[in-house]
N, C-alpha and C positions, 0 to 999 in steps of 0.2 A: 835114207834107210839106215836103221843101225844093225851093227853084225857084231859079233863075238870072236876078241882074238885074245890069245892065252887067256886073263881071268880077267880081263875087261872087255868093256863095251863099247865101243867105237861107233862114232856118228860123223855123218858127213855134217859138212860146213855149214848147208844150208839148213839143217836141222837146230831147233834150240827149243829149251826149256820156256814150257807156259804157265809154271807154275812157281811158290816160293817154295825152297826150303829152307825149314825152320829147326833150329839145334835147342834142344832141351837138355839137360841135365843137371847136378848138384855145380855150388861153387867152387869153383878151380878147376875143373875137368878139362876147359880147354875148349869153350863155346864162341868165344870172341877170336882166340887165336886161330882153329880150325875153317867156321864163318869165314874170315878174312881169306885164308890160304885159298879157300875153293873160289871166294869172289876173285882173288888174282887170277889163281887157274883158268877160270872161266870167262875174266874179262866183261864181269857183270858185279852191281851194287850188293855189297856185305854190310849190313846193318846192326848194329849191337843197341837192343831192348834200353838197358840199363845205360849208355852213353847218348844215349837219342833224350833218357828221361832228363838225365844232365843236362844235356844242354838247353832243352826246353825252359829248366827251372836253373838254371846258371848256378846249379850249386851240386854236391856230388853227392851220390846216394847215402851216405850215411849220415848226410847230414840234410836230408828231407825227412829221413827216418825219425831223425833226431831234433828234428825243430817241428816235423807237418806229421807225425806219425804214422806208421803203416797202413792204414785204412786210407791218408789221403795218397801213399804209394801207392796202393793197388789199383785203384782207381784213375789216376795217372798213370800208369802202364797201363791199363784195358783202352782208355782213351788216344795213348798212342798208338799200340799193334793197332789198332782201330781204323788212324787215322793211316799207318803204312800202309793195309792192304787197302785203302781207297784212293790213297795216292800215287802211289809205287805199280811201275807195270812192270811183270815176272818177264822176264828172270832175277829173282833177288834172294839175297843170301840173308837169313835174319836169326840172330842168337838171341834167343827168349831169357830173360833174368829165370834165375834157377828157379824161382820161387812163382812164376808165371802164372803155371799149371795148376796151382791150387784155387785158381778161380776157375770151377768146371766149366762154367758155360766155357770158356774162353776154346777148349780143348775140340768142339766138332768145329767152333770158327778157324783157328788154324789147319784142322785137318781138311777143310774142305778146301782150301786155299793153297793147299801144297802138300809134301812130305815132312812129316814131321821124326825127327831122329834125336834118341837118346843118346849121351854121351857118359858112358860108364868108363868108371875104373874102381880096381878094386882095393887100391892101397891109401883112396883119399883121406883115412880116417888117422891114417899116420904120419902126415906132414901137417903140422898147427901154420906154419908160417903158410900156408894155402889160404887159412882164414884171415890173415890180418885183416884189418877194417872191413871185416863183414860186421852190417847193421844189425842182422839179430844174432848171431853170437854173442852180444853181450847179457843176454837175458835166457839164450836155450842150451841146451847141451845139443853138442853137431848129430850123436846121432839118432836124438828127438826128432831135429828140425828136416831130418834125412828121412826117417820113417814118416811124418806131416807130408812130403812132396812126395813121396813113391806111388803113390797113385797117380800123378799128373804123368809123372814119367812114365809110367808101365802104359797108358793110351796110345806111344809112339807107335809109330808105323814099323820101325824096327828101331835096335838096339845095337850100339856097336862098341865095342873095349878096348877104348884108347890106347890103355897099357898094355895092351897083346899084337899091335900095327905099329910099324913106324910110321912117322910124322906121313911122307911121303903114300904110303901106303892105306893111311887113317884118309888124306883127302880123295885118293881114288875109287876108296869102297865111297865116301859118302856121294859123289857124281857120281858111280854107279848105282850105288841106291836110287838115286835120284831119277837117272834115265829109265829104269825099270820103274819107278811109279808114273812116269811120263806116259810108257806104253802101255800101262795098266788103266789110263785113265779114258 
């Protein structure tokens, strides 16, 4: 049974998540890092979209982008998330490439499979060195390729602002987020 003390949510031991959660948001936000923190926390599998696509293809995203083109990326990213929720039993932590979400179908298959969370902040437009070796920065301006993806992101289940939480604090709301869509489900 879970119960409420100060502003978290508290679950006994025998209790655990049957579902994924899935982190959305632009590049650099902190989807791979955060991912990670809550799979420590939680003592369950954190998975990152874009290093799973790496390894798959033994080569790193900018340079699929740049030798197999976007088209054969998007399609190798749908064919992995694909193949995680058929492989992968939940509880698992999975940070979606920023760019995920603009294949709509893709967006009720994550949500029906877990919680889905955006990962905002609002200063991303003023750090350049956030982009280094992003694949389509070479050819978009960031906040084109940021207005292109804001409909993926606005689908989430909810939305949370990096830069207003500390580190510590960012991974307790998103396990709380999480527990509440558990009991919701």
């Amino acid at each position: 049974m879970s119960y409420i003390k100060g502003n978290t949510i508290q679950m006994n031991r025998s209790e655990s998540f049957s579902s994924f959660l899935f982190l959305t948001g632009f590049m650099g936000v902190g989807k791979t890092y955060y991912g990670h923190k809550v799979g420590e926390r939680l003592q369950i599998p954190a998975l990152d979209l874009d290093r799973e696509i790496e390894r798959y293809e033994d080569s790193s995203v900018t340079d699929i982008f740049d030798k197999k083109g976007e088209a054969y990326f998007r399609k190798l990213e749908t064919d992995l998330l694909s193949s995680i929720l058929y492989n992968y039993t939940p509880p698992v932590v999975v940070s979606l490439g920023g760019g995920t979400l603009m294949n709509s179908a893709l967006i009720p298959l994550v949500k029906n499979h877990g919680l889905l969370v955006c990962l905002q902040q609002n200063s991303f437009l003023t750090s350049q060195s956030t982009f280094e070796n992003r694949p389509l920065l070479g050819s978009k301006n960031v906040r084109i390729l940021f207005q292109e993806r804001m409909s993926g992101y606005s689908a989430a289940h909810a939305c949370i602002r990096v830069d207003m939480l500390t580190q510590k604090e960012l991974v307790l709301r998103l396990i709380n987020h999480w527990k509440l869509h558990e009991k919701a489900r």
